[in-house]
C-alpha positions as CSV (number, residue, x, y, z in Angstrom):
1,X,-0.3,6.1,13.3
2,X,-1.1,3.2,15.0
3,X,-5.2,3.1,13.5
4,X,-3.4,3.2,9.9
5,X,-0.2,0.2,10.6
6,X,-1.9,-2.4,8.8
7,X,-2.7,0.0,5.9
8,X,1.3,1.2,6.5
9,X,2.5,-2.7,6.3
10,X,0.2,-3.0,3.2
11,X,1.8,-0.3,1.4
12,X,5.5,-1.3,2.9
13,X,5.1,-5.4,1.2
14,X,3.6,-3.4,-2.1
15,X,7.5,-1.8,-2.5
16,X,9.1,-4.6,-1.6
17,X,7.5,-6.4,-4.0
18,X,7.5,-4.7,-6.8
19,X,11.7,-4.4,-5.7
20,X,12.0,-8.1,-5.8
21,X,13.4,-8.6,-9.1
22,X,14.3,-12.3,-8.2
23,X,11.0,-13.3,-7.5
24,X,9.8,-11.4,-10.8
25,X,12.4,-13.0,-13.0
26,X,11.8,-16.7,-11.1
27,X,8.3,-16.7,-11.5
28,X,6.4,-13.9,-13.2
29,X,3.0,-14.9,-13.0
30,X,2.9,-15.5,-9.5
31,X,4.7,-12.0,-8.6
32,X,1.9,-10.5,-10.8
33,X,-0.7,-12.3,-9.2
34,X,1.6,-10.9,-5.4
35,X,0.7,-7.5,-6.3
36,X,-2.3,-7.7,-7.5
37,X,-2.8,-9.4,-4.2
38,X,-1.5,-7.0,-2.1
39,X,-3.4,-4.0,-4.1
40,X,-6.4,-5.6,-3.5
41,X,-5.5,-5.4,0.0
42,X,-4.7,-1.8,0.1
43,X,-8.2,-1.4,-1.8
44,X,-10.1,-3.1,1.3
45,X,-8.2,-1.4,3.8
46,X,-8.7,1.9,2.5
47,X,-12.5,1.5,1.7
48,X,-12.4,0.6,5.6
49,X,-10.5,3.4,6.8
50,X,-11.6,6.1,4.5
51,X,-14.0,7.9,7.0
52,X,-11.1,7.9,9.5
53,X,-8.2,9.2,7.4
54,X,-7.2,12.7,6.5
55,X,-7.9,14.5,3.3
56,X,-4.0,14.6,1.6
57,X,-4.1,10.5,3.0
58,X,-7.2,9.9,1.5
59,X,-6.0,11.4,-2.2
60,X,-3.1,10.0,-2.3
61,X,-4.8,6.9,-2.0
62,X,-7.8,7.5,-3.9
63,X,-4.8,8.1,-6.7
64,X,-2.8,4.9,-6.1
65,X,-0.2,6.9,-5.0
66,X,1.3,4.2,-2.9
67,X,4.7,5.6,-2.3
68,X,3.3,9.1,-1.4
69,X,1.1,7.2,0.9
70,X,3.6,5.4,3.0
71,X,6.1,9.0,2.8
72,X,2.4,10.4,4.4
73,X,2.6,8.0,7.1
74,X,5.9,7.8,7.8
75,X,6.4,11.5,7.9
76,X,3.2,12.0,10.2
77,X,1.4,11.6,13.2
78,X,-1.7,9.8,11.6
C-alpha cells in the first residue's frame, strides 16, 4: 500500500472536498476549480502508476471511480 499512499491521499482530499459544503457554498468557483485540481492530480498519479497497479485498481480508475478506488485500497494489501 505504501507505492499507492500518495494516489490513496489524492483520492481521500477528492471526498472531503466534494463533502465540504461550506467551502462550496462560501466560494463556488474556487471549490470547483479544488477539484478540478485535485482530479488532475489523480490523473497524473495514475498515468504514473499505471504499469504498477493491479487490474480491478487500474479500472476503477480508468472509470473515475474514485470511491471504489480508495474502498480498493483501503480494503487491500496494494
Amino acid at each position: 500500500m505504501s507505492a499507492f499512499l500518495q494516489l490513496r491521499n489524492l483520492l481521500q482530499r477528492r471526498l472531503d472536498l466534494i463533502a465540504d459544503h461550506a467551502f462550496r457554498d462560501r466560494d463556488a468557483a474556487a471549490h470547483l476549480e479544488a477539484l478540478k485540481q485535485v482530479s488532475e492530480e489523480i490523473a497524473a498519479e495514475h498515468a504514473r502508476l499505471r504499469a504498477q497497479l493491479p487490474p480491478r485498481l487500474n479500472h476503477v480508475l480508468t472509470q473515475a471511480s474514485f470511491s471504489k478506488a480508495l474502498e480498493y485500497l483501503d480494503n487491500s494489501e496494494a
